[in-house]
N, C-alpha and C positions, 0 to 999 in steps of 0.2 A: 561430246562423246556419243556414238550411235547407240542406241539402244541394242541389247542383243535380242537373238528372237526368245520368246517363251517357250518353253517343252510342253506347255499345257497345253491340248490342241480343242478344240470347239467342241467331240465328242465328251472329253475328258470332263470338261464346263459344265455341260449340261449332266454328267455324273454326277460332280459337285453338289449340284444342286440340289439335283434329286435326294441324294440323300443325304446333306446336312439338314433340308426342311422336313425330314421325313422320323417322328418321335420313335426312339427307341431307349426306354428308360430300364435302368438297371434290371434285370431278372425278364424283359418281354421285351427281349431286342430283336425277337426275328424277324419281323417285316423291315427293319434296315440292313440283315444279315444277308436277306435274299435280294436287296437290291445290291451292293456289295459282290455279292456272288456272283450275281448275274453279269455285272462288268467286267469279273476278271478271269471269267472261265475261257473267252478266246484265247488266253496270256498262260494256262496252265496247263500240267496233263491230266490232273485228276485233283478233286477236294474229297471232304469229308469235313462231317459236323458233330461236335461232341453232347455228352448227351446234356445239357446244361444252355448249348447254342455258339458255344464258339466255333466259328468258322474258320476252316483251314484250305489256304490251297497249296499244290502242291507242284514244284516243277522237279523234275527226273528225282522219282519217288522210290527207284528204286537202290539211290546210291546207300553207303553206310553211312557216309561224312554227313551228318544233318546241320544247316542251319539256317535260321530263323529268324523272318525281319517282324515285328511286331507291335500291332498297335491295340487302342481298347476303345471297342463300339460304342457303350454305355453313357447313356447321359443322366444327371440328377434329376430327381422329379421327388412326387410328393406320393405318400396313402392315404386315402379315405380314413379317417379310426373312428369319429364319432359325427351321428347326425344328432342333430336337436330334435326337438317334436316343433318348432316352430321354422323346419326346414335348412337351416346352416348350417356350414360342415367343416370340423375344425380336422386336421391333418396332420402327418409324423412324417418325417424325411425316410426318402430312400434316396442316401446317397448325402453329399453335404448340400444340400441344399437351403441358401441366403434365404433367412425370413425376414430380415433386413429391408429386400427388394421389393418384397411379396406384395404388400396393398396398391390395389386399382390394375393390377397384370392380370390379363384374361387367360385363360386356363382352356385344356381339353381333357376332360374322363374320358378315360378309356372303358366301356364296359361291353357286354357279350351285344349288345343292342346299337353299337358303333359311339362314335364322339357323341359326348355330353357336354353343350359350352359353359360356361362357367366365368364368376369374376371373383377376386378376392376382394373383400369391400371393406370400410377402413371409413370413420366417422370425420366430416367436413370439419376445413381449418375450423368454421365457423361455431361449432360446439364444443372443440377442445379446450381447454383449461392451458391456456401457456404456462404457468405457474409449476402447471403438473401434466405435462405433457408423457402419453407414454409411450413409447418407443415400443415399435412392432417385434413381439414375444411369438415365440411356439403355442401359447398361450393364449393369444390375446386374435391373430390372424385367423379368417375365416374365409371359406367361400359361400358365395352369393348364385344360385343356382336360376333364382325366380320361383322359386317354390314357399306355398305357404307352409308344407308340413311335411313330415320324413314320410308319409305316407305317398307325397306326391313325389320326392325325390327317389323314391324307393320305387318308385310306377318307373320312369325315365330307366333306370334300371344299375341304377348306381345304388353301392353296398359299402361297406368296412371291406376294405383290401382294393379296391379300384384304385390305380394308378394315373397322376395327375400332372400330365406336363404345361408347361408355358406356350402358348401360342406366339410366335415369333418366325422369322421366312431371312434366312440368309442375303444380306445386302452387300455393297461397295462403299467406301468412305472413298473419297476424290480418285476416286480408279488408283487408289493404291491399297486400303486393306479389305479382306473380308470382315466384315461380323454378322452375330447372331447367336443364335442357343448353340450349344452343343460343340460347338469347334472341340471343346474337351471331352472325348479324345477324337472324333469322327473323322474331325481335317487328318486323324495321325491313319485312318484308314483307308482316306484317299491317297495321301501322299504312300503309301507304303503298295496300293493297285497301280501305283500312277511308274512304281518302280518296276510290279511285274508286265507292265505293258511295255514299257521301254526295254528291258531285257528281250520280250520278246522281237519288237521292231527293230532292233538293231542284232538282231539274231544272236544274243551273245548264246554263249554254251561254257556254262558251269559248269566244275569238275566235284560239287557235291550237288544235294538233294538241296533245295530250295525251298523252305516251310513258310508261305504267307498267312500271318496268323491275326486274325481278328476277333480279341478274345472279350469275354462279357464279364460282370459284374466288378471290374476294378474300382468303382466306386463307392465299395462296401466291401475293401480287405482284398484286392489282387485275387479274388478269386477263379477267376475264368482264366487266367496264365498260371494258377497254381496248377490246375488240372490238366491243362492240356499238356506244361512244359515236363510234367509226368508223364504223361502218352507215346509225345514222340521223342523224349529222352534226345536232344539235340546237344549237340559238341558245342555252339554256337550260339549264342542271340544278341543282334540287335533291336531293342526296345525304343519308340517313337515314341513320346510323348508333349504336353504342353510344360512349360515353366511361365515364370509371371515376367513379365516387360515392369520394368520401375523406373521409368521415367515419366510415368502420367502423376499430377497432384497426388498428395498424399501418400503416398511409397517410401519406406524407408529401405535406403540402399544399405546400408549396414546394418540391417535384418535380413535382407533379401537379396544383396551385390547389385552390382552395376551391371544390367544386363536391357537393352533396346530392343526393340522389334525393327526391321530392315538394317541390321548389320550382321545376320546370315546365324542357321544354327547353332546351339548350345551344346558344347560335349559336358557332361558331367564328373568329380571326381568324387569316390564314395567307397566304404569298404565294399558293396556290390557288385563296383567295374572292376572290372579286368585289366592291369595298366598295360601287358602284352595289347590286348584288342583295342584299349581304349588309344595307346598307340600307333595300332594301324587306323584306324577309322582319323587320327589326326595327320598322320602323315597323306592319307588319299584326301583329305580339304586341301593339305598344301602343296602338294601336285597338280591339284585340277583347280588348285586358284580358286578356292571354296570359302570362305571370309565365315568365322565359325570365332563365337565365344566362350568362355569356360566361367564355370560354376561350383561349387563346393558343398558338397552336403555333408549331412554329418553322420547321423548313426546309418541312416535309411536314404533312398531316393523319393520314396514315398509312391514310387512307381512301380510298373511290372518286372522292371529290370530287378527288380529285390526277389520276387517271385520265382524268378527265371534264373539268377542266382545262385542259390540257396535250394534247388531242388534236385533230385538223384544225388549222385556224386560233388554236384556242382558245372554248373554250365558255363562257359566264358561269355559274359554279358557285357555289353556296354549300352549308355542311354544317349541319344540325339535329341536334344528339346528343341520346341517350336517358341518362340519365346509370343506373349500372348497379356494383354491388357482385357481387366474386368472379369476375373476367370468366374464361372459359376454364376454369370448374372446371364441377360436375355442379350446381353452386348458384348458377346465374345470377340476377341478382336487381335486381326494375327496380318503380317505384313504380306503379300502376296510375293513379292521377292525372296523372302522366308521359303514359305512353303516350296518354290522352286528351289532351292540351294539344298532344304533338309532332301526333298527328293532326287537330288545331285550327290549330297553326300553318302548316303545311303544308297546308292547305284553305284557307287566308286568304291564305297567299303567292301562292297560284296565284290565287287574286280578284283579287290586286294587280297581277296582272301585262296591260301593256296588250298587245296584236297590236301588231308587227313593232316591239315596246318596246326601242333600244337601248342595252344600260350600257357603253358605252366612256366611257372618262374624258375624254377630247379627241375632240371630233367638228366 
């Protein structure tokens, strides 16, 4: 069978990169907000930024019928909370952040003085106690700075409240997936630029307003899509996000379903979706020969889709996951055929959608 072509084109790639290796942890995203921006302003008529940092762009802003593809910038990282007087420096999550992972992963503080490098450090097989071996705590995890005293750590210009991500650089596994940090949610920010740039080159013309939303802090309560999805009060949202792939060791599929990375996006069902929209968005997979699996949540999505939701009146939401092994580690990992199909889906849902289209179930 011939391969088809990719929609992804060489500029698009080098977007990618830029900004998945580019740290933007919950609450101090805006150096990956402005890179983001800066890719998808040929593609729009106008943005605006809220005041928190989520970024919005905007195509024909001036219609009433709003709606809203949406993904969340944000990646997990670490705080500064306590130094030693003999220079260590033990930390509290922003965000869920695996301490699991944490020992011998090299790190970068963020402080007013630029990157501070850093290692978590974590005592050789060779002195631990097998007998009583202990497993890496919020407690027990430290960073290793090279400094003998908080006086010298405190020189470097790192304090209580510096923010600590993982050093890691976006890779290929046999030129079939991506990984690395942050796919959650970042790849949901390219794929969702990657939808207003094809709208644009294929000239389409929407008969509403078109809100591309790249919203912050979901990694600490849906924050950044509670706010905004109050601002522009939209008819509409579809929500990007990751889910977990359970076919690698260790995954139980009857906690989590039968769901793989390379056999095409995740719709969700959930009291959240909207089964009018979640509707459309299945019938535009099965039109445009979109290979799309489903999933079952319960109370929540645990997404922004809940956010978006549940806000004003009630917005008609539905959620497209990426499906994604290792979530939250430094080996994020998501099928590259994936990512073109959710960005297929999500360009065919918005075709399907008519001006001032409404899915109330009783009308």
């Amino acid at each position: 069978m011939a391969k088809t072509k990719s929609i992804i084109t060489a500029n698009s790639t080098k977007f990618l990169y830029e900004y998945l290796n580019n740290p933007s942890p919950t609450g101090f995203e805006s150096s990956g907000q402005k890179i983001w921006l800066n890719y998808i302003k040929p593609y729009i008529d106008e943005y605006f930024i809220d005041t928190y940092g989520t970024a919005v762009g905007v195509i024909n802003p001036k219609a009433e019928y709003k709606v809203v593809i949406e993904a969340h910038a944000d990646e997990i990282s670490w705080f500064v909370h306590y130094i030693t007087k003999d220079g260590f420096i033990y930390l509290r999550r922003n965000g869920g952040s695996d301490h699991q992972i944490a020992p011998s992963m090299r790190v970068d503080i963020h402080t007013d003085k630029g990157i501070v490098k850093g290692v978590f450090g974590w005592p050789a097989i060779h002195v631990r106690d097998a007998a009583k071996e202990e497993s890496p705590t919020l407690k027990n995890i430290f960073l290793d700075l090279g400094c003998k005293s908080d006086k010298e750590v405190e020189a470097l210009g790192v304090h209580v409240g510096c923010v600590v991500t993982y050093q890691d650089e976006l890779m290929e596994l046999n030129n079939r997936y991506y990984t690395g940090r942050a796919l959650d949610n970042r790849i949901g920010g390219f794929m969702i630029a990657e939808v207003a740039r094809m709208l644009k080159e294929n000239k389409d013309k929407l008969p509403f307003g078109l809100y591309i939303v790249n919203s912050v802090q979901e990694e600490v309560g849906l924050n950044g899509a509670t706010m905004i999805a109050r601002k522009i009060n939209p008819n509409v949202a579809i929500v990007t996000d990751v889910c977990h792939d359970t076919q690698s060791p260790m995954m139980n599929k009857i906690a989590s379903g039968d769901l793989a990375c390379g056999k095409g996006p995740v719709v969700s069902y959930a009291p959240a979706v909207q089964n009018n929209l979640l509707k459309l968005v299945i019938d535009a997979a099965k039109k445009n020969k979109i290979p799309f699996q489903r999933q079952a949540a319960s109370r929540a999505t645990g997404t922004d889709t809940d956010a978006f939701a549940y806000a004003t009146d009630g917005i008609a939401s539905a959620l497209i996951s990426l499906p994604l092994r290792y979530m939250h580690t430094t080996v994020e990992t998501v099928h590259k055929q994936d990512v073109e199909e959710v960005i297929k889906l999500i360009y065919h849902s918005l075709k399907s959608i008519k001006n001032n289209q409404d899915f109330r179930y009783i009308k």
